[in-house]
MIPA-615674 format. One record per atom (N, C-alpha, C): residue in one letter; x, y, z; chain. Coordinates in nm, 4 decimals, padded with zeros to 6 digits, m for minus. Layout:
BEGIN
<site rest="a" xx="X" yy="Y" zz="Z" kette="A"/>
...
***
This chain:
BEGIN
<site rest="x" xx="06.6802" yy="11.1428" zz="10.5206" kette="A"/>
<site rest="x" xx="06.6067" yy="11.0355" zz="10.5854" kette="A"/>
<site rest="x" xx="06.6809" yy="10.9038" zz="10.5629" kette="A"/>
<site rest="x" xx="06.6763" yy="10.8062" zz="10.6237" kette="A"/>
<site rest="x" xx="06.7405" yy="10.7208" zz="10.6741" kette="A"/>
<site rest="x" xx="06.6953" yy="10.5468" zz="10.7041" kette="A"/>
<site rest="x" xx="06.6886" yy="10.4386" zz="10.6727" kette="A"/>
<site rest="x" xx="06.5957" yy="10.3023" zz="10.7503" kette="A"/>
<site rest="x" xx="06.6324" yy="10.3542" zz="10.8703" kette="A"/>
<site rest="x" xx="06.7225" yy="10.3835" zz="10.9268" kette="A"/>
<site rest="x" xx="06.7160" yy="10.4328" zz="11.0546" kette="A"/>
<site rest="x" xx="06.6245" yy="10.5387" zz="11.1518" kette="A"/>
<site rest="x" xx="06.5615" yy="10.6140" zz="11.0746" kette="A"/>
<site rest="x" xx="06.4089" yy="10.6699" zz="11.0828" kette="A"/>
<site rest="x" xx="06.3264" yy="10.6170" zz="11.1158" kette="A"/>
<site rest="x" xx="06.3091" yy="10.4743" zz="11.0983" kette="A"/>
<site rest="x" xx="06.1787" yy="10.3910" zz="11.0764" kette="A"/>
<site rest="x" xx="06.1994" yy="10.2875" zz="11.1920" kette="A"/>
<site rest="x" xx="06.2719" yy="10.3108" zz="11.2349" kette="A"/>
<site rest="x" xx="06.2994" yy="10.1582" zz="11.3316" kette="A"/>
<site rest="x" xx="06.1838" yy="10.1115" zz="11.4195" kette="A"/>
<site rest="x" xx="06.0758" yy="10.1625" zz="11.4010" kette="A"/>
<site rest="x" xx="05.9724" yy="10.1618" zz="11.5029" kette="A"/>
<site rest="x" xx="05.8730" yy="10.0752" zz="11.3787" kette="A"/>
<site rest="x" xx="05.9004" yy="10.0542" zz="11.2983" kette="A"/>
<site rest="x" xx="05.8411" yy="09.9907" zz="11.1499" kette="A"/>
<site rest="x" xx="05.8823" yy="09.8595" zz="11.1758" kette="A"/>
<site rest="x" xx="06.0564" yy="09.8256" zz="11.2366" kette="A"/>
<site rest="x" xx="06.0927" yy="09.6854" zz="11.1998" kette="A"/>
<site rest="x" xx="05.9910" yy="09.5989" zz="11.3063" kette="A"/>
<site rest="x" xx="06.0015" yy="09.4764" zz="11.2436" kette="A"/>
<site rest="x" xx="05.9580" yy="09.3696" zz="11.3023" kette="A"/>
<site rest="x" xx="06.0262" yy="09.2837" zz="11.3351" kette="A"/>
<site rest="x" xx="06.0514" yy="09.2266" zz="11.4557" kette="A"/>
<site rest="x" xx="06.1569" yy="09.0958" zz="11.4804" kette="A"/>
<site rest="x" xx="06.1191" yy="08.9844" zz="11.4193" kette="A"/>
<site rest="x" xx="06.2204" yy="08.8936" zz="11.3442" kette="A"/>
<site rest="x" xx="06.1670" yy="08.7671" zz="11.3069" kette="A"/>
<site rest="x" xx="06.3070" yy="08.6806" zz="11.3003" kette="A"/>
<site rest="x" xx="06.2618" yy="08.5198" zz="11.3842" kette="A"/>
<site rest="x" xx="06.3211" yy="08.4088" zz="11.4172" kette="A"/>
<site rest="x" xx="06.3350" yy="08.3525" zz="11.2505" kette="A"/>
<site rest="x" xx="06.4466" yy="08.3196" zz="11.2216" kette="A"/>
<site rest="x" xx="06.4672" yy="08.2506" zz="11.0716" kette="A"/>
<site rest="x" xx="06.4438" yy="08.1103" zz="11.0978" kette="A"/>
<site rest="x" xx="06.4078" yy="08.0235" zz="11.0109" kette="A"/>
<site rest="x" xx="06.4291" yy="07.8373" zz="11.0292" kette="A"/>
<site rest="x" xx="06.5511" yy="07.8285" zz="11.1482" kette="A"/>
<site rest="x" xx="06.6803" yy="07.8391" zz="11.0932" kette="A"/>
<site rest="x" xx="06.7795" yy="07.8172" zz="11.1952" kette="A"/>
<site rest="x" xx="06.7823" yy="07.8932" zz="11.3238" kette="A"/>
<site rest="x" xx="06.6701" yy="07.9711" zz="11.3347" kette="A"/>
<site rest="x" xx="06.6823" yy="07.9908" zz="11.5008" kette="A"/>
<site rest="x" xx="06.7962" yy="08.1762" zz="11.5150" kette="A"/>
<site rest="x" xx="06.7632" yy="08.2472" zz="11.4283" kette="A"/>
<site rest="x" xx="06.8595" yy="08.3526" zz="11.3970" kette="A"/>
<site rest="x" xx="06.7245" yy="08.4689" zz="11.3933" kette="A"/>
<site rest="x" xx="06.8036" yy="08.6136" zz="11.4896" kette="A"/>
<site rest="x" xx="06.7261" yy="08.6998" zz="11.5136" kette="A"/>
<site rest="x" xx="06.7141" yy="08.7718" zz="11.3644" kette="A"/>
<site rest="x" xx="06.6058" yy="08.8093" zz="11.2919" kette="A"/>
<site rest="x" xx="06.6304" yy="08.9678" zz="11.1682" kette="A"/>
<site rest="x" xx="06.5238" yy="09.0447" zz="11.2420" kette="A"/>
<site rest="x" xx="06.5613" yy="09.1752" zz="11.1918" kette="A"/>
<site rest="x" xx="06.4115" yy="09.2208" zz="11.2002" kette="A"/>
<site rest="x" xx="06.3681" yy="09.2910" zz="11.0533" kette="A"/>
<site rest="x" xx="06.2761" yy="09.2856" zz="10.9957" kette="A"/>
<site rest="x" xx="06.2053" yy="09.3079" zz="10.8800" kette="A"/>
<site rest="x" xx="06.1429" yy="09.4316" zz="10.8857" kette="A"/>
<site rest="x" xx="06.1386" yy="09.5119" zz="10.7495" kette="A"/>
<site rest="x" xx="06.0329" yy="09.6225" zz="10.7513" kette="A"/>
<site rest="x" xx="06.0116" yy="09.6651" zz="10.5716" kette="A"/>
<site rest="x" xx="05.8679" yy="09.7020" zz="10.5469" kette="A"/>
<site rest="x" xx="05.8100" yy="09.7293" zz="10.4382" kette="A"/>
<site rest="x" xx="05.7954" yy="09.8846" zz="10.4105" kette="A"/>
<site rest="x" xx="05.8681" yy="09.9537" zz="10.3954" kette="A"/>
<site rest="x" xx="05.8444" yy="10.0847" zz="10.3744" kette="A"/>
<site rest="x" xx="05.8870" yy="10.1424" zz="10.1878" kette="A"/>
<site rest="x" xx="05.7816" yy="10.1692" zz="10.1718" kette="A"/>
<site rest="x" xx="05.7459" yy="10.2424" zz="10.0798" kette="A"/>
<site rest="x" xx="05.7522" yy="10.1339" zz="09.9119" kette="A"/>
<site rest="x" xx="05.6796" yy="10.0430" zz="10.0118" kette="A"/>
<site rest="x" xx="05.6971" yy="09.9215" zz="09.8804" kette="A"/>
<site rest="x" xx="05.7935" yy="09.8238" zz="09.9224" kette="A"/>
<site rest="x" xx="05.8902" yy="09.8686" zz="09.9483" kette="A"/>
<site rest="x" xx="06.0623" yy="09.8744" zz="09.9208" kette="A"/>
<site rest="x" xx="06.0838" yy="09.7611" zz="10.0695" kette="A"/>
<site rest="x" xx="06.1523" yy="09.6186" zz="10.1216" kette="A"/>
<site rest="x" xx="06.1591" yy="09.5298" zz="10.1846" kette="A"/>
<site rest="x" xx="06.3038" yy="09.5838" zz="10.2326" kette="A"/>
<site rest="x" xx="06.3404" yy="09.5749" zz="10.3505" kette="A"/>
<site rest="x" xx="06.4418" yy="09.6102" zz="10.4370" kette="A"/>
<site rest="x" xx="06.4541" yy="09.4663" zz="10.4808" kette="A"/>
<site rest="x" xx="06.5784" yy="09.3888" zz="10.5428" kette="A"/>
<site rest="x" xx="06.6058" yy="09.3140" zz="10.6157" kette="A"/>
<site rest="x" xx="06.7571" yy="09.3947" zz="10.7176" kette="A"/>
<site rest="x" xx="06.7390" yy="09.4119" zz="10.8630" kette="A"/>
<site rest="x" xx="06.8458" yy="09.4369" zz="10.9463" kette="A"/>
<site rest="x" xx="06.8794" yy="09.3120" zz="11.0442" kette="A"/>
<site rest="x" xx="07.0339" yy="09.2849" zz="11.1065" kette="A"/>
<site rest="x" xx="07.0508" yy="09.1628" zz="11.1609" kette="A"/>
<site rest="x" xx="07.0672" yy="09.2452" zz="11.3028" kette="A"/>
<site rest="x" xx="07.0550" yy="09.2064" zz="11.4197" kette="A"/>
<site rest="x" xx="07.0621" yy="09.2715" zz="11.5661" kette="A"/>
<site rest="x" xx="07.1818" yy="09.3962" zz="11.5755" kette="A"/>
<site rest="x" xx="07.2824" yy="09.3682" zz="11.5014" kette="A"/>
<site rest="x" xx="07.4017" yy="09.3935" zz="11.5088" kette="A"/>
<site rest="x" xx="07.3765" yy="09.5494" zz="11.3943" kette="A"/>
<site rest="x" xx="07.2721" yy="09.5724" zz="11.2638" kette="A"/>
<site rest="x" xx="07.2517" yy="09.6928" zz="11.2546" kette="A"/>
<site rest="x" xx="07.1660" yy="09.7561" zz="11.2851" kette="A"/>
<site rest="x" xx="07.0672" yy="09.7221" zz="11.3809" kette="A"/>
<site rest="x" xx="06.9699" yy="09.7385" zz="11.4167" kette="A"/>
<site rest="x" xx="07.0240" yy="09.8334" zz="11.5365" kette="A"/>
<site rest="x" xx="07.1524" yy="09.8076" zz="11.6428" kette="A"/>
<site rest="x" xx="07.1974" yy="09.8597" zz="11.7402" kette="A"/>
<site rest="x" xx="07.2707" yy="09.9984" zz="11.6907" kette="A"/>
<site rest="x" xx="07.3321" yy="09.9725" zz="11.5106" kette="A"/>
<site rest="x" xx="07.3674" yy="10.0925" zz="11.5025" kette="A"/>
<site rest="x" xx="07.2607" yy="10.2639" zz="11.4992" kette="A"/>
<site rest="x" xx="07.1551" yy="10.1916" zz="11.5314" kette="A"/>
<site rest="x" xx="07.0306" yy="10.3066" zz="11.4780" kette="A"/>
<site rest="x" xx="06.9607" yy="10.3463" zz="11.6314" kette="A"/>
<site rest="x" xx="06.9647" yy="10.2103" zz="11.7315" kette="A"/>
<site rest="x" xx="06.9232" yy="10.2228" zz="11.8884" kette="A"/>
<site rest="x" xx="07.0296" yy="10.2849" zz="11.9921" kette="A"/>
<site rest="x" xx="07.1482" yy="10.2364" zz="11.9545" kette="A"/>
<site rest="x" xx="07.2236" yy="10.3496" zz="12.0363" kette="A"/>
<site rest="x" xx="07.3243" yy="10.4708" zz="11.9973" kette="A"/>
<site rest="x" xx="07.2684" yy="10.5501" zz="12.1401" kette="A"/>
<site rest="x" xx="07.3138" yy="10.7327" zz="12.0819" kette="A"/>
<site rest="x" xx="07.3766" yy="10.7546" zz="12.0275" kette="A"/>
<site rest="x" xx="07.5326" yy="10.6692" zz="12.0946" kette="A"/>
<site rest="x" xx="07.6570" yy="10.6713" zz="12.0431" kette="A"/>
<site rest="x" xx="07.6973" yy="10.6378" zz="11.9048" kette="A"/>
<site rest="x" xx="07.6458" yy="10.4944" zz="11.8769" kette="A"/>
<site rest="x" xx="07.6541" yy="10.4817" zz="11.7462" kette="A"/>
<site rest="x" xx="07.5493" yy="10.5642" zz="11.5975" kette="A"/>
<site rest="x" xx="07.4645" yy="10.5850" zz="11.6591" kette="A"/>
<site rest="x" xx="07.3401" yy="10.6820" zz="11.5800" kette="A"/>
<site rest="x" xx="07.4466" yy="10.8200" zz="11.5730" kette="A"/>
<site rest="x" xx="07.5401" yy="10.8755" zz="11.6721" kette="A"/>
<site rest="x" xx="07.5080" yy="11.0358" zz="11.5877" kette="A"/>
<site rest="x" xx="07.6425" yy="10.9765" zz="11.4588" kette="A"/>
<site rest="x" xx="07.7066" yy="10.8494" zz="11.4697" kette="A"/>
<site rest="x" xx="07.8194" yy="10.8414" zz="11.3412" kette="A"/>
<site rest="x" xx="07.6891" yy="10.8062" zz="11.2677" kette="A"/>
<site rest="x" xx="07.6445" yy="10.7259" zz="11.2842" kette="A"/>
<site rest="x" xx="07.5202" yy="10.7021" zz="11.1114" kette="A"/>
<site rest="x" xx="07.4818" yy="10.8338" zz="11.0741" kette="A"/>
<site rest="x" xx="07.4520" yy="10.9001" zz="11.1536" kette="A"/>
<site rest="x" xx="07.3506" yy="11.0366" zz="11.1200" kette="A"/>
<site rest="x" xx="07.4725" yy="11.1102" zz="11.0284" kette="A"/>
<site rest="x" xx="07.6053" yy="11.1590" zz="11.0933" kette="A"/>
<site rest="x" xx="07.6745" yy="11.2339" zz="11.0218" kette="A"/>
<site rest="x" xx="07.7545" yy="11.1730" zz="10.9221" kette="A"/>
<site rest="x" xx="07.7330" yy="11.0171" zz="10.8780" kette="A"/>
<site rest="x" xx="07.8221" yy="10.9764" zz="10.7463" kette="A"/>
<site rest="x" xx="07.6732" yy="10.9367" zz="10.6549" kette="A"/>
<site rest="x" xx="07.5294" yy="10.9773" zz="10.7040" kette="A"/>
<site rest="x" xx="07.4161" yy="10.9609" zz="10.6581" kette="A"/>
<site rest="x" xx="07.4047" yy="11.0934" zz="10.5524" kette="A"/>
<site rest="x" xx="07.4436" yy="11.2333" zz="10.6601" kette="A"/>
<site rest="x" xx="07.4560" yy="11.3430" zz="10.5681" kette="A"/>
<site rest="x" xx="07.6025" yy="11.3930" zz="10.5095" kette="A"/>
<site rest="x" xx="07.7034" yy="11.3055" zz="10.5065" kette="A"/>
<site rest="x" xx="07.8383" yy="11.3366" zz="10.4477" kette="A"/>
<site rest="x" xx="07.8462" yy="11.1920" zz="10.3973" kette="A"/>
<site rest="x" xx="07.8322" yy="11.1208" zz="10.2554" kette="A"/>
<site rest="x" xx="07.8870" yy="11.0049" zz="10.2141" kette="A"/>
<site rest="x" xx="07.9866" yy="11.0007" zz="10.1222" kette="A"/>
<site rest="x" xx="08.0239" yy="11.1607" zz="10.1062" kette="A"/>
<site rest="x" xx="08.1538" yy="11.1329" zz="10.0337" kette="A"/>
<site rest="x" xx="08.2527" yy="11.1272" zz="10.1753" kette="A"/>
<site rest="x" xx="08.2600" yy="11.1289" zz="10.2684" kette="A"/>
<site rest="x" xx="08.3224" yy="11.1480" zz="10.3628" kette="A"/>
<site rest="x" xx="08.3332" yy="10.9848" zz="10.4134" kette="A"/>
<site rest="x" xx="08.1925" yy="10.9565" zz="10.4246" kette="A"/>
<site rest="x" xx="08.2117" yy="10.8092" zz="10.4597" kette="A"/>
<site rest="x" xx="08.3158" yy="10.6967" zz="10.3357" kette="A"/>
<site rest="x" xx="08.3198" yy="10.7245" zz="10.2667" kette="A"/>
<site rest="x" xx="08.3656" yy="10.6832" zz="10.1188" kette="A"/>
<site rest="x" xx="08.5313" yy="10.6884" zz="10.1778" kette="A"/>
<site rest="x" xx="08.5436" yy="10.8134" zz="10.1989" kette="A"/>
<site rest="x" xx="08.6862" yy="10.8753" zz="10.2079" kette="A"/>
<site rest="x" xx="08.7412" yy="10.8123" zz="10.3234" kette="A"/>
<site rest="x" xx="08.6881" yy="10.7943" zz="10.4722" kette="A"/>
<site rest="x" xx="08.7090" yy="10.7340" zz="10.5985" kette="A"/>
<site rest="x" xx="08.6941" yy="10.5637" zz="10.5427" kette="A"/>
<site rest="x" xx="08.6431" yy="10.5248" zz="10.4662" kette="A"/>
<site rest="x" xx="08.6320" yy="10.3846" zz="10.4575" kette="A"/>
<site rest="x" xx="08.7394" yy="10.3392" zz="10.3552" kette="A"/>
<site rest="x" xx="08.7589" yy="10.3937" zz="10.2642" kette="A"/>
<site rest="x" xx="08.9465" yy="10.4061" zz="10.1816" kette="A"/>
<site rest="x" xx="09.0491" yy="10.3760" zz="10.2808" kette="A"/>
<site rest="x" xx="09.0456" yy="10.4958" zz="10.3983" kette="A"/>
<site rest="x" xx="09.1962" yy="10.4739" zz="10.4659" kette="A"/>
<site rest="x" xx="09.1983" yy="10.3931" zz="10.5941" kette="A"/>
<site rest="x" xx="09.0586" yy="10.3671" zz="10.6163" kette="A"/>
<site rest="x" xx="09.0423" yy="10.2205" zz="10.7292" kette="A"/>
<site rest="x" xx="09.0517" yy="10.0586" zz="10.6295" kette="A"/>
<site rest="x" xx="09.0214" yy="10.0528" zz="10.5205" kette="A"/>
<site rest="x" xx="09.0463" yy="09.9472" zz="10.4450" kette="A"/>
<site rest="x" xx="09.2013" yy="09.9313" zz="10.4211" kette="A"/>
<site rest="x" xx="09.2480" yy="10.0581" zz="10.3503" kette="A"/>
<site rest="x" xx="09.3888" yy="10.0684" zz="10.3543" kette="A"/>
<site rest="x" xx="09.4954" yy="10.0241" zz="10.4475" kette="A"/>
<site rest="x" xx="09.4373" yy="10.1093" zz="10.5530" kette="A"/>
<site rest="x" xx="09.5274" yy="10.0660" zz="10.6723" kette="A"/>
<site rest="x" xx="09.5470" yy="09.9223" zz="10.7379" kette="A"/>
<site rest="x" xx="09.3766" yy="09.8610" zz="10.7454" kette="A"/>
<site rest="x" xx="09.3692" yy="09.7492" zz="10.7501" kette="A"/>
<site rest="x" xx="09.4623" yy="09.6483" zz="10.6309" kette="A"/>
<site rest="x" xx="09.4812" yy="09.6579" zz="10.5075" kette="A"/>
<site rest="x" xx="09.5623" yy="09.5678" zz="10.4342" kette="A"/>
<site rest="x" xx="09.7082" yy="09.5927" zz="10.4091" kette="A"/>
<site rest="x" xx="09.7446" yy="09.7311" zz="10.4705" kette="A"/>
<site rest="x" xx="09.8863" yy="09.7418" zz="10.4729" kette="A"/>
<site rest="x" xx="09.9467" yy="09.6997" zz="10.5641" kette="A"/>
<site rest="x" xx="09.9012" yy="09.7221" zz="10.7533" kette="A"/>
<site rest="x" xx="09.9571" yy="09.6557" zz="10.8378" kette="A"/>
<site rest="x" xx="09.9043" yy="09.5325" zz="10.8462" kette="A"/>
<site rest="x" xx="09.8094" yy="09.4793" zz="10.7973" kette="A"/>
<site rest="x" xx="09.7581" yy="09.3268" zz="10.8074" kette="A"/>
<site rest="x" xx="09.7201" yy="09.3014" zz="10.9787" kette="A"/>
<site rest="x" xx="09.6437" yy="09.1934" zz="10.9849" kette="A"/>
<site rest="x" xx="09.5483" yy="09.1884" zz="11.1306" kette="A"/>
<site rest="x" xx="09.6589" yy="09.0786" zz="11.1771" kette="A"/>
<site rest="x" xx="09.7445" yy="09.0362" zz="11.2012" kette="A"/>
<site rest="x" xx="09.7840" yy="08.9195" zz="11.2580" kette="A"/>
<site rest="x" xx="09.7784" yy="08.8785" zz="11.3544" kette="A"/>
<site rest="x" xx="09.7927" yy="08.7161" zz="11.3633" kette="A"/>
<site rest="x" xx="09.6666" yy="08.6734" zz="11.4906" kette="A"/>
<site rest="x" xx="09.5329" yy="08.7249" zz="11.4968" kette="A"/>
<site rest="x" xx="09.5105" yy="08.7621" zz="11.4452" kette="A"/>
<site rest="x" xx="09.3100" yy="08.7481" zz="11.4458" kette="A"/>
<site rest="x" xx="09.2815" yy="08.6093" zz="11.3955" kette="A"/>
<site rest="x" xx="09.3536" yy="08.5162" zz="11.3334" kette="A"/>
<site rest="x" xx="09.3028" yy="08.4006" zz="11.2974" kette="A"/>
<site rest="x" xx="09.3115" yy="08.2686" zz="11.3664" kette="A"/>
<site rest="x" xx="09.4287" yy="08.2806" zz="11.4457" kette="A"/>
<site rest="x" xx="09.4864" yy="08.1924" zz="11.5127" kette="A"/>
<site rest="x" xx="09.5876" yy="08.1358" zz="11.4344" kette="A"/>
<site rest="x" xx="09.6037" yy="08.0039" zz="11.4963" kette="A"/>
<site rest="x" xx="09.7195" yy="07.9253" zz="11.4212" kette="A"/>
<site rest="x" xx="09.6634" yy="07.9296" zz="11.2499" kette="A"/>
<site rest="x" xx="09.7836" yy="07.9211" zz="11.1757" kette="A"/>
<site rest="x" xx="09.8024" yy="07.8811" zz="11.0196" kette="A"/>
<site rest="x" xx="09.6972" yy="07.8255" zz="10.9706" kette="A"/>
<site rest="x" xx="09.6584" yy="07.8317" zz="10.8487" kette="A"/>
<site rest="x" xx="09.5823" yy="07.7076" zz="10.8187" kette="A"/>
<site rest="x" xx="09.6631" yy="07.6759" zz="10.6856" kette="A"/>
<site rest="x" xx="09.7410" yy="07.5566" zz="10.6787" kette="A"/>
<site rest="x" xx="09.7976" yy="07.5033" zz="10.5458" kette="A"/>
<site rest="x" xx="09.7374" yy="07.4281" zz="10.4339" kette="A"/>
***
């Protein structure tokens, strides 16, 4: 089982600054999701990867090693734009 189970629990809520969360109280226990994980649980596509690194997390562990890796060995360049000195 999953917060992703429950999504019918969250509640949308506007912060002071004007920013979407949605909130949920399950089992005592306070959840906060921002739109952006909220979509990983609403669409198919992205739901069946939650579901299968939901029931494999040594796997997710292992896939998130060699995407970090990879990410700091070839480095992102230009994703930042110009320099900052």
């Amino acid at each position: 089982m999953s917060l992703y189970d429950n999504m019918d629990m969250m509640r949308e809520r506007i912060t002071a600054q004007g920013k979407r969360q949605f909130e949920a109280s399950i089992m005592g226990l306070k959840f906060m999701m921002l739109p952006v994980d909220r979509a990983l649980g609403v669409d198919p596509g992205f739901r069946t990867h939650v579901d299968f690194y939901n029931r494999n997390r040594r796997q997710f562990r292992i896939d998130c090693v060699r995407a970090w890796t990879k990410l700091t060995e070839l480095g992102c360049e230009g994703v930042l734009g110009d320099k900052v000195e």
